[in-house]
C-alpha positions as YAML, in Angstrom:
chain: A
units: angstrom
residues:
- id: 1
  name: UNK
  ca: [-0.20, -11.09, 13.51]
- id: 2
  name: UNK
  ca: [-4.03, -9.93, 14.00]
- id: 3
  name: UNK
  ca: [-6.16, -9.70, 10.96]
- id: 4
  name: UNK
  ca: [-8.78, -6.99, 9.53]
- id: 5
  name: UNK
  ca: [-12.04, -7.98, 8.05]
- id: 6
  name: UNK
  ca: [-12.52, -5.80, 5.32]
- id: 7
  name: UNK
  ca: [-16.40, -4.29, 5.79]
- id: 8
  name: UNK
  ca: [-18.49, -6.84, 6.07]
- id: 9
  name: UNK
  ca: [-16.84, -8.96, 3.68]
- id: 10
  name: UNK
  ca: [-15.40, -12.44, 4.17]
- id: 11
  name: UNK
  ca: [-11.97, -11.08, 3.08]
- id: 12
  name: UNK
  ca: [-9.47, -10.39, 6.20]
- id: 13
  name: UNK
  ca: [-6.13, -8.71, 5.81]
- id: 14
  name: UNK
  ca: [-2.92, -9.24, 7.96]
- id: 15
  name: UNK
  ca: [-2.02, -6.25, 9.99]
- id: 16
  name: UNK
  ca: [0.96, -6.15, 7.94]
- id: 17
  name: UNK
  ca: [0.68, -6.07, 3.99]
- id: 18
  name: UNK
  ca: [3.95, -7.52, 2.53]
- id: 19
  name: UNK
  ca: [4.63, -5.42, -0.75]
- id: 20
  name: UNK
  ca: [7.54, -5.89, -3.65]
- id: 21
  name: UNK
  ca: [6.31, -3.76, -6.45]
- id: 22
  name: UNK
  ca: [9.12, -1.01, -6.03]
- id: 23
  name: UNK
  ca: [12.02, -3.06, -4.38]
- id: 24
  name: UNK
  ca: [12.31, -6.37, -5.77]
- id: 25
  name: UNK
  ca: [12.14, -5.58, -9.44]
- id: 26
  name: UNK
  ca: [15.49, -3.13, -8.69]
- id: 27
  name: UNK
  ca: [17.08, -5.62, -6.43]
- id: 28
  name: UNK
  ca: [20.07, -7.81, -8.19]
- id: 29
  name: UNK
  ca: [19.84, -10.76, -6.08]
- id: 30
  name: UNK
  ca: [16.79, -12.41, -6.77]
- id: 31
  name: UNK
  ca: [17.62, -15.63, -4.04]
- id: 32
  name: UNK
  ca: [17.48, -12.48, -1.49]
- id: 33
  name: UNK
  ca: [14.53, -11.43, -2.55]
- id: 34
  name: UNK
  ca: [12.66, -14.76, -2.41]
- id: 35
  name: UNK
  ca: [14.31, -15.35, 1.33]
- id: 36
  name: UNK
  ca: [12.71, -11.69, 1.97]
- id: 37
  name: UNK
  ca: [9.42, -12.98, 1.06]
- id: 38
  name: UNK
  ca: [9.80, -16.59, 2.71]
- id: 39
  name: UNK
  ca: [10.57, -14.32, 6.26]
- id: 40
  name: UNK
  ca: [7.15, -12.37, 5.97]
- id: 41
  name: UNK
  ca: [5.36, -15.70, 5.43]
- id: 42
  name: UNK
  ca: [7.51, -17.09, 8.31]
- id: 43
  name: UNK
  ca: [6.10, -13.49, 10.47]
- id: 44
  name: UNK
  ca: [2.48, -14.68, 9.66]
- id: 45
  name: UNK
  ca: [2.37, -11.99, 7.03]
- id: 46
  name: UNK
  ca: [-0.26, -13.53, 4.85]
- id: 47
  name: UNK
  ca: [-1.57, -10.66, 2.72]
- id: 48
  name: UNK
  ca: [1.01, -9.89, -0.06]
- id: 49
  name: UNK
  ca: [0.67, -6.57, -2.63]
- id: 50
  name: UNK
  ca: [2.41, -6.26, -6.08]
- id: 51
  name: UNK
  ca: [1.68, -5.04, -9.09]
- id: 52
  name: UNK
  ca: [1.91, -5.70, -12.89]
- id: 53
  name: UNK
  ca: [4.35, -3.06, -14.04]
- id: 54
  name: UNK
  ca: [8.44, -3.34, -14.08]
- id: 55
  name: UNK
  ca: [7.33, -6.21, -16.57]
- id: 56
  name: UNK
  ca: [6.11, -8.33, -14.20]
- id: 57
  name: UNK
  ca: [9.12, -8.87, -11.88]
- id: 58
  name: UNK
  ca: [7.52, -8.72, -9.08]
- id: 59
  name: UNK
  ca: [4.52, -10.65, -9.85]
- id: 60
  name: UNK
  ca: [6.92, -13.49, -11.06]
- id: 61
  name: UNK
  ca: [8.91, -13.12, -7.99]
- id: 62
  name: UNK
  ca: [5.87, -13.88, -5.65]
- id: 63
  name: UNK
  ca: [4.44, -17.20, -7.79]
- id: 64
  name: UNK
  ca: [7.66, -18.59, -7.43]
- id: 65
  name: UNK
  ca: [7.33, -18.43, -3.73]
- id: 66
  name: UNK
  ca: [4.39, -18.40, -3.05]
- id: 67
  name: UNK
  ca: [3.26, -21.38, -4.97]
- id: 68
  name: UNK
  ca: [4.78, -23.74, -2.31]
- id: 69
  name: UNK
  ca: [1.81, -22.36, -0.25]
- id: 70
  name: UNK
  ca: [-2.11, -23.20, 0.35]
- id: 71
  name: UNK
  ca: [-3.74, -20.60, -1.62]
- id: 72
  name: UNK
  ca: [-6.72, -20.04, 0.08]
- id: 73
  name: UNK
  ca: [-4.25, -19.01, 2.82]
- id: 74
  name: UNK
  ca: [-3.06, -16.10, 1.43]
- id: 75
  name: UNK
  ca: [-4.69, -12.75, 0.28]
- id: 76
  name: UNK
  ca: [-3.21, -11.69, -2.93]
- id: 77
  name: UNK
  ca: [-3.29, -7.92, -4.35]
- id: 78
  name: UNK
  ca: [-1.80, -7.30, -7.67]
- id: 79
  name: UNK
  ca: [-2.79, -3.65, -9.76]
- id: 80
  name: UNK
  ca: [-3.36, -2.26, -12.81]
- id: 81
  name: UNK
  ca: [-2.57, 0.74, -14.98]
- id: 82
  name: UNK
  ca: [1.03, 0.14, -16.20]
- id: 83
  name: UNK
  ca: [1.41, -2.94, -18.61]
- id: 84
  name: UNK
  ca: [3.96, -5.61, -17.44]
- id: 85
  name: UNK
  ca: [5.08, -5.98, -20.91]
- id: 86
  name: UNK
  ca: [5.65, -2.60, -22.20]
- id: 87
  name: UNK
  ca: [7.28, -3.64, -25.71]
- id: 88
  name: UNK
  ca: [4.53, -5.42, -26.81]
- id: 89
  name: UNK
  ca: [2.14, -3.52, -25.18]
- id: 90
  name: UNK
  ca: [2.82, -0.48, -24.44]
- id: 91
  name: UNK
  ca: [-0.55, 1.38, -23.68]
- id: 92
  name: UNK
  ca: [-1.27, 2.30, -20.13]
- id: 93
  name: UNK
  ca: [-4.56, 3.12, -17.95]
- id: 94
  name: UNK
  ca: [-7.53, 1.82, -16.87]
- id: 95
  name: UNK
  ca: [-9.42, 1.17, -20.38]
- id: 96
  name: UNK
  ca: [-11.74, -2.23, -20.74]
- id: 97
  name: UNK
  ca: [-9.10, -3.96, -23.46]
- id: 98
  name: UNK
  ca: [-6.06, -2.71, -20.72]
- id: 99
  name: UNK
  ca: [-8.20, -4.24, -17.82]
- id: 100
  name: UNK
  ca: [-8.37, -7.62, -19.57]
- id: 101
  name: UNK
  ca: [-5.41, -7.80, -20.83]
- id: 102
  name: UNK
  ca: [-3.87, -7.21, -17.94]
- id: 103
  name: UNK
  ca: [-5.09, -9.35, -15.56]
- id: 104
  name: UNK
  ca: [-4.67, -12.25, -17.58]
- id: 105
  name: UNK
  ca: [-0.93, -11.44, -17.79]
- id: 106
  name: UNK
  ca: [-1.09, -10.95, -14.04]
- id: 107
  name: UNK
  ca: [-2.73, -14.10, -13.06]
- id: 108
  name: UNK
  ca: [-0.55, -16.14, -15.67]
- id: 109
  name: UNK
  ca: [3.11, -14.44, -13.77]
- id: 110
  name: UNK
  ca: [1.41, -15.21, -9.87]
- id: 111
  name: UNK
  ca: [0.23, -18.34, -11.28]
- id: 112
  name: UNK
  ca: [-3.46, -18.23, -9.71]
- id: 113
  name: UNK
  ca: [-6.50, -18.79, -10.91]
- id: 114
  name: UNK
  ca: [-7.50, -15.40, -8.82]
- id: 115
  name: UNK
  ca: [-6.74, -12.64, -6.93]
- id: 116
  name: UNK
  ca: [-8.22, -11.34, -3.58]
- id: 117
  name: UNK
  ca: [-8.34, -7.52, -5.16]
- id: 118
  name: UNK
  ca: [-7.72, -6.32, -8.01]
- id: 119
  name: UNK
  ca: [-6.50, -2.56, -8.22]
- id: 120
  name: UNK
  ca: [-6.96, 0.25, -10.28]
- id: 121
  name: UNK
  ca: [-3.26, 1.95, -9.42]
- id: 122
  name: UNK
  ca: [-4.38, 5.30, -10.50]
- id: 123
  name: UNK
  ca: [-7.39, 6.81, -11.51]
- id: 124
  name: UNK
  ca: [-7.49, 7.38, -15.31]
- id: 125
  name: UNK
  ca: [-8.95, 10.56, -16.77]
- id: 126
  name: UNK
  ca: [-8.47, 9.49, -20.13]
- id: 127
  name: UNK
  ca: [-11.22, 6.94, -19.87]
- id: 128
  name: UNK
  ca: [-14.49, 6.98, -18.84]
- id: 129
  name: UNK
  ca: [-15.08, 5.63, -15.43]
- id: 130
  name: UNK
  ca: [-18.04, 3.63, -16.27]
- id: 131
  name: UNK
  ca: [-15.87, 1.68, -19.14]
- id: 132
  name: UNK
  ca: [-13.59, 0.71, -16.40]
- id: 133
  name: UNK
  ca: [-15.97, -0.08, -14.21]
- id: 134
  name: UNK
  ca: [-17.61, -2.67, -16.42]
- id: 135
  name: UNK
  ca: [-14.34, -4.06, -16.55]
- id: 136
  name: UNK
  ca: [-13.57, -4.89, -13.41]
- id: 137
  name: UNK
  ca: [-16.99, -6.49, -13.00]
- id: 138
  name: UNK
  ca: [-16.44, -8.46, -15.92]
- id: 139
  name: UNK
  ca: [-13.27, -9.52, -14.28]
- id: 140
  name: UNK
  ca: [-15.47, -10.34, -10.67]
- id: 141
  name: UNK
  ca: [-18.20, -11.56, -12.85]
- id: 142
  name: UNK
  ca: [-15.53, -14.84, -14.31]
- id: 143
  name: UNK
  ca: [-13.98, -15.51, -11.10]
- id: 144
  name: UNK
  ca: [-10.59, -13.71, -11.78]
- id: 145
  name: UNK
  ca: [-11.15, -11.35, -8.51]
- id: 146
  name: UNK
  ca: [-12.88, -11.33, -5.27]
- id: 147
  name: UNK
  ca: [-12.99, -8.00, -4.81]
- id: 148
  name: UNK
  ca: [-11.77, -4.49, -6.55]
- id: 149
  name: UNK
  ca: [-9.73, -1.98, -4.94]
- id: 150
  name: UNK
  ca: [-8.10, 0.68, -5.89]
- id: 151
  name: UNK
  ca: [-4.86, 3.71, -5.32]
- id: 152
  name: UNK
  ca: [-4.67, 7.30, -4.81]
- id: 153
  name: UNK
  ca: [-7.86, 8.11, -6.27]
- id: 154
  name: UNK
  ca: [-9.70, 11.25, -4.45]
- id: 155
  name: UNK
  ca: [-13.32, 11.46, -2.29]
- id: 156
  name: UNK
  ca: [-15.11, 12.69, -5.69]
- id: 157
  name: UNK
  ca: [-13.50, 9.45, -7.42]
- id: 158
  name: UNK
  ca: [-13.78, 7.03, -4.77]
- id: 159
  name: UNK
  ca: [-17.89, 7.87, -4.19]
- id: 160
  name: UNK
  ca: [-18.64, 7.88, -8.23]
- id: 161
  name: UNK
  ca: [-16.46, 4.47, -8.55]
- id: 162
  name: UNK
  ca: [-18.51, 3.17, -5.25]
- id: 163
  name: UNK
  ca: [-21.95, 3.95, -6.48]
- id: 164
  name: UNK
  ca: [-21.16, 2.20, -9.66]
- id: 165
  name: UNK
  ca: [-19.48, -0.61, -8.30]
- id: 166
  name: UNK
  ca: [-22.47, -1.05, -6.39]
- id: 167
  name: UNK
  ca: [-24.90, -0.62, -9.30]
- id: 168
  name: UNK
  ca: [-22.50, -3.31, -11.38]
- id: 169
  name: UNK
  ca: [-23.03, -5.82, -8.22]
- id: 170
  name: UNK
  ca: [-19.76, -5.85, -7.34]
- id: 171
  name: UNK
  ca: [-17.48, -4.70, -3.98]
- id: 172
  name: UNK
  ca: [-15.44, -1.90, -4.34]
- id: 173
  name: UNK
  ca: [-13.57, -2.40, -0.87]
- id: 174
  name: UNK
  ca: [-10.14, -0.98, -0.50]
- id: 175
  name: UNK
  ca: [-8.41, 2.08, -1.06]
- id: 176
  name: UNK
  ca: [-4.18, 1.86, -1.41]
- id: 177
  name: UNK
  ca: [-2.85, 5.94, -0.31]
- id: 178
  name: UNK
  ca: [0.60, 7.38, 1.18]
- id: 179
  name: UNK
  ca: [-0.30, 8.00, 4.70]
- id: 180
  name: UNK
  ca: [1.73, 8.26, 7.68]
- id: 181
  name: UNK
  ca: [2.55, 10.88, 10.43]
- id: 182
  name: UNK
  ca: [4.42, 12.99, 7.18]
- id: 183
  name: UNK
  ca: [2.46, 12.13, 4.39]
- id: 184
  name: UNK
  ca: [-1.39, 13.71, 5.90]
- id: 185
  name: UNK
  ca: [-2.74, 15.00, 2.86]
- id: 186
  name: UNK
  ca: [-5.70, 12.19, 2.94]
- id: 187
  name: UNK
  ca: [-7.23, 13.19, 6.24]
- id: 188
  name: UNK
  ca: [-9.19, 16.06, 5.17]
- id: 189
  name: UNK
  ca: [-11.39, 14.15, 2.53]
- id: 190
  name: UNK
  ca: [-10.05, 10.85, 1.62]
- id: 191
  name: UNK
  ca: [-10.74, 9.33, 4.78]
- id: 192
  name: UNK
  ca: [-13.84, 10.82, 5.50]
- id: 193
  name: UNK
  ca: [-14.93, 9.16, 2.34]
- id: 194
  name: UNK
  ca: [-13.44, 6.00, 2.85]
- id: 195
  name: UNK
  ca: [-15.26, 5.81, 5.99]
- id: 196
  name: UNK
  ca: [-18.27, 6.76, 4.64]
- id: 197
  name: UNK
  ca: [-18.72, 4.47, 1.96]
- id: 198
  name: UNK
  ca: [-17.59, 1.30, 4.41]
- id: 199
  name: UNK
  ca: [-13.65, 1.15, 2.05]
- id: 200
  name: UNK
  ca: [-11.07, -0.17, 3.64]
- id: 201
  name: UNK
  ca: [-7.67, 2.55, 4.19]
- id: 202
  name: UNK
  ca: [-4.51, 0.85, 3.44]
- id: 203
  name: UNK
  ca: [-1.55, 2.76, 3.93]
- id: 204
  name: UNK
  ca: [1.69, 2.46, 2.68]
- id: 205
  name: UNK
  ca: [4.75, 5.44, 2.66]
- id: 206
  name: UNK
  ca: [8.10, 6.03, 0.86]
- id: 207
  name: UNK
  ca: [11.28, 6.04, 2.83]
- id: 208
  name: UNK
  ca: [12.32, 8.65, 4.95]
- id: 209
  name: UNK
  ca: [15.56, 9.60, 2.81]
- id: 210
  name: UNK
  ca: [12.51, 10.36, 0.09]
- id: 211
  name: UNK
  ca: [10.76, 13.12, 2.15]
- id: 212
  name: UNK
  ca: [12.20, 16.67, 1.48]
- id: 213
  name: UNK
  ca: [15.60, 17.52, 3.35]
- id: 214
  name: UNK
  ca: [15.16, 14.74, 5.33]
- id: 215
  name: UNK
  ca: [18.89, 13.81, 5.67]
- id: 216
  name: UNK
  ca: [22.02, 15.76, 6.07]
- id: 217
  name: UNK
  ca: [22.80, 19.07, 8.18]
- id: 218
  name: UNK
  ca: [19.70, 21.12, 6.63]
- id: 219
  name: UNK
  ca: [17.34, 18.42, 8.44]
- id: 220
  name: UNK
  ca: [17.83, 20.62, 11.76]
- id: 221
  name: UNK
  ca: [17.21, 24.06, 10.00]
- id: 222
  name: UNK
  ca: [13.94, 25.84, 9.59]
- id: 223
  name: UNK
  ca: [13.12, 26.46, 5.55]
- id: 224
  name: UNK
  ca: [13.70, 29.87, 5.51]
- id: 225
  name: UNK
  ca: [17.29, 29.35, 6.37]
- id: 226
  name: UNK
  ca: [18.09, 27.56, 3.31]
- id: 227
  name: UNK
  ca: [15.97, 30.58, 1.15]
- id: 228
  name: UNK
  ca: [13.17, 27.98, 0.18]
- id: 229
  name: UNK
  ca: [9.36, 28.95, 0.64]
- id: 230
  name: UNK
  ca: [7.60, 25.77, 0.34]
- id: 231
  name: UNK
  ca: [3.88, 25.06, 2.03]
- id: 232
  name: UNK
  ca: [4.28, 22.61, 4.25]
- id: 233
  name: UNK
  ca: [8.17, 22.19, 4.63]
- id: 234
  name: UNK
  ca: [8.23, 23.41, 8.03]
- id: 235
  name: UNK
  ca: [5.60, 21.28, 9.64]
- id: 236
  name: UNK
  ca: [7.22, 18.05, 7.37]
- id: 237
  name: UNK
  ca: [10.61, 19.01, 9.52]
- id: 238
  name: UNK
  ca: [9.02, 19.50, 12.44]
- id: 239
  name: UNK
  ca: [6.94, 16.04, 12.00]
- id: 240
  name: UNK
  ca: [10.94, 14.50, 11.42]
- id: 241
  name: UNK
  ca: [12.07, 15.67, 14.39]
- id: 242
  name: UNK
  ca: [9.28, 14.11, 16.46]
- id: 243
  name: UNK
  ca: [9.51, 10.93, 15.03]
- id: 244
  name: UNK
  ca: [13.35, 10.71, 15.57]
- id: 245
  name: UNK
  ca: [12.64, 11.94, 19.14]
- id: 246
  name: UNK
  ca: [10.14, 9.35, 19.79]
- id: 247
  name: UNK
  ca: [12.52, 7.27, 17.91]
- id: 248
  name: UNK
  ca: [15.73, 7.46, 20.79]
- id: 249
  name: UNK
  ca: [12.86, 6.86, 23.52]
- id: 250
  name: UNK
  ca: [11.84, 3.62, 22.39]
- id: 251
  name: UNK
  ca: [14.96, 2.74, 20.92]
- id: 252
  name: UNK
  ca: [13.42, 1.39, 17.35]
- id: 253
  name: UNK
  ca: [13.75, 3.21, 13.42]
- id: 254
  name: UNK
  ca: [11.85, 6.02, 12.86]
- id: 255
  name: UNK
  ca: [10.46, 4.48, 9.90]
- id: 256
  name: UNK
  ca: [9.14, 2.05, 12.26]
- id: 257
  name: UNK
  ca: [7.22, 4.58, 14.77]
- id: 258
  name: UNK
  ca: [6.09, 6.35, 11.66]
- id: 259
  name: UNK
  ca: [4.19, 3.31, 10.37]
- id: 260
  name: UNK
  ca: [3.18, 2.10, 13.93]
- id: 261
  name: UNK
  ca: [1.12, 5.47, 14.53]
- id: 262
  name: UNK
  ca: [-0.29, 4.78, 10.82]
- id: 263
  name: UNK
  ca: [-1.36, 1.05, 11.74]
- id: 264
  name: UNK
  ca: [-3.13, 2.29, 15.22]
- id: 265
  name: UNK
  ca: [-4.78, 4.85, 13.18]
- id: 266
  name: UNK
  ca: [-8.60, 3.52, 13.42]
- id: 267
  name: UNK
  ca: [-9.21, 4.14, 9.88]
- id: 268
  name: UNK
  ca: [-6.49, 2.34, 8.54]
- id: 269
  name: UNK
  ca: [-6.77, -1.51, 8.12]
- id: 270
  name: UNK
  ca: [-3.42, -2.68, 7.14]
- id: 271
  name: UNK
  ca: [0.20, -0.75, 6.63]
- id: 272
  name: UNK
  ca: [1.92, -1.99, 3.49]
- id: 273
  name: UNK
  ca: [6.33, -2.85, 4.27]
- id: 274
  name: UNK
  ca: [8.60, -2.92, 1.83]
- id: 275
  name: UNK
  ca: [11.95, -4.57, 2.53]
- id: 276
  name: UNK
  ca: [14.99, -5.59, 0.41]
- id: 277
  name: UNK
  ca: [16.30, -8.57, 2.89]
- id: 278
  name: UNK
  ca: [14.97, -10.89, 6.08]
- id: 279
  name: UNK
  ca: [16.66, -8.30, 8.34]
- id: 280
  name: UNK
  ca: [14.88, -5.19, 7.39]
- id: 281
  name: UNK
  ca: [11.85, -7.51, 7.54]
- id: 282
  name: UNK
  ca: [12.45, -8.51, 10.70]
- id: 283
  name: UNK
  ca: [12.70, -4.88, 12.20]
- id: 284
  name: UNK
  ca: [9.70, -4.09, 10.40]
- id: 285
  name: UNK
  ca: [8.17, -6.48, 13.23]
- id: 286
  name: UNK
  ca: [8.60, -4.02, 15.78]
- id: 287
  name: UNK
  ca: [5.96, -2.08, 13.69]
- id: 288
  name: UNK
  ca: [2.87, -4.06, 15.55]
- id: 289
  name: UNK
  ca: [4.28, -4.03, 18.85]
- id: 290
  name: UNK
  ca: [4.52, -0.29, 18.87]
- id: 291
  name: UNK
  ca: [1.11, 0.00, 17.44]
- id: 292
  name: UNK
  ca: [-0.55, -2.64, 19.98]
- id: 293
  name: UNK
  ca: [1.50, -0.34, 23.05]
- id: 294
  name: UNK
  ca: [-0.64, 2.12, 24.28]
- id: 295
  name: UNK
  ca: [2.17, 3.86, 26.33]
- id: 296
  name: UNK
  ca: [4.06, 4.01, 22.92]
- id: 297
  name: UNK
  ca: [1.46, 5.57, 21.09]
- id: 298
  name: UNK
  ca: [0.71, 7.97, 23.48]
- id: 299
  name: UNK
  ca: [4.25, 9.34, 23.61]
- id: 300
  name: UNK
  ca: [4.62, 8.85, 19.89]
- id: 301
  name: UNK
  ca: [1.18, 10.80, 19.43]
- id: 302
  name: UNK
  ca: [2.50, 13.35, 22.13]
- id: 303
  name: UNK
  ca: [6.05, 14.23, 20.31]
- id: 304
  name: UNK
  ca: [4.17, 14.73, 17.42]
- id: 305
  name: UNK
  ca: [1.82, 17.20, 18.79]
- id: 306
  name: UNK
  ca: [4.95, 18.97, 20.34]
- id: 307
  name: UNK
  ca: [6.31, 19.22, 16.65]
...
């Protein structure tokens, strides 16, 4: 498992970013979900993303396995916008009060004294950016984060939140977006930006039973058969079929050549997996082997480009 030096920053992340925000809070069998996260440890996974929301689930989940290990070992991401306890707090966004708040609550569930980065999970337009700004360098400024990051937000957002990171003193240095070969809409501006300002991309991507008409009979039919008119349908289907050819040839998931081509991507430092058991995260193995095969890529990059 190679790591990623984020800028010029002493903070390196694995090629793989273990995440449990959206599957282990659902799952029912919470031993499974610890063995899940034992396995990526096990795969030299050492950069793990959650997130505060679910009420803290997942958070909780990862202190009580990750506690057994060194922490200066590990690169911890945890975000904010959603409150982990929505009963007794139930206000949400990116205000100075939510921001301190919340990462109190976080770092009390992961038990740490820190995290690597500390996420905005959306941008908030309900606050004013240099409020939570000044919050997250308040949070850098007491030793609660290394680093800020943040998810989704656009170019315009991600160059105003950079200049004032940088006029705070602190390192804005990551940006969390859907990205793979049917999820594009980033490459116009987002990573332009990104690699402008010296951010690191980290990519992450639903399932493929979430993309549009992915499954079933209708996956083989063009749009207009099934009387839809939706921009971009046709070239999501035709991406689908590419991966799933590409898929036969090299006899792994498509899931898995999807998020290979994202990890070989030169702007992208690390692809976040999700996975509900020590199998699927064993699969998700085959991710870096793909992405470190050039004769892989090329035909994976070559059925796409055939559509």
């Amino acid at each position: 498992m190679l790591k990623t030096y984020i800028g010029d920053t002493s903070l390196a992340v694995s090629e793989l970013i273990y995440g449990n925000w959206l599957t282990h809070p659902r799952l029912p069998d919470e031993a499974v979900a610890m063995e899940t996260i034992c396995a990526a440890l096990d795969a030299g996974i050492t950069t793990f993303d959650t997130c505060d929301n679910a009420d803290g689930t997942a958070e909780d989940l990862m202190r009580r396995v990750l506690k057994h290990e060194r922490r200066d070992s590990l690169e911890i991401f945890t975000r904010v916008y959603w409150p982990g306890d929505r009963l007794r707090r139930p206000d949400r966004g990116l205000s100075g009060a939510q921001i301190q708040a919340s990462i109190d609550e976080s770092l009390t569930r992961l038990g740490t004294d820190y995290v690597d980065v500390y996420q905005a999970h959306r941008f908030d337009v309900d606050t004013p950016l240099e409020e939570t700004m000044r919050a997250f360098a308040e949070v850098v400024r007491v030793g609660k984060a290394r680093f800020i990051g943040v998810s989704e937000w656009n170019a315009e957002q991600l160059r105003a939140g950079h200049v004032m990171a940088d006029d705070l003193g602190i390192r804005l240095v990551s940006n969390l977006a859907l990205y793979s070969p049917l999820w594009r809409a980033i490459e116009p501006e987002v990573l332009p930006a990104t690699r402008e300002l010296g951010i690191a991309q980290i990519a992450w991507a639903p399932p493929f039973e979430d993309a549009p008409d992915a499954t079933g009979e209708e996956f083989d039919n063009e749009p207009s058969d099934q009387g839809r008119d939706i921009p971009g349908l046709a070239e999501l289907h035709a991406s689908l079929r590419a991966l799933r050819r590409a898929s036969g040839a090299l006899g792994v998931g498509p899931e898995q050549v999807a998020q290979a081509w994202t990890l070989h991507h030169e702007d992208v430092a690390g692809v976040v997996i999700g996975a509900v058991q020590p199998e699927q995260l064993h699969a998700n193995l085959e991710i870096i082997r793909l992405a470190h095969d050039s004769a892989a890529i090329n035909l994976i990059t070559a059925e796409l480009a055939r559509g």
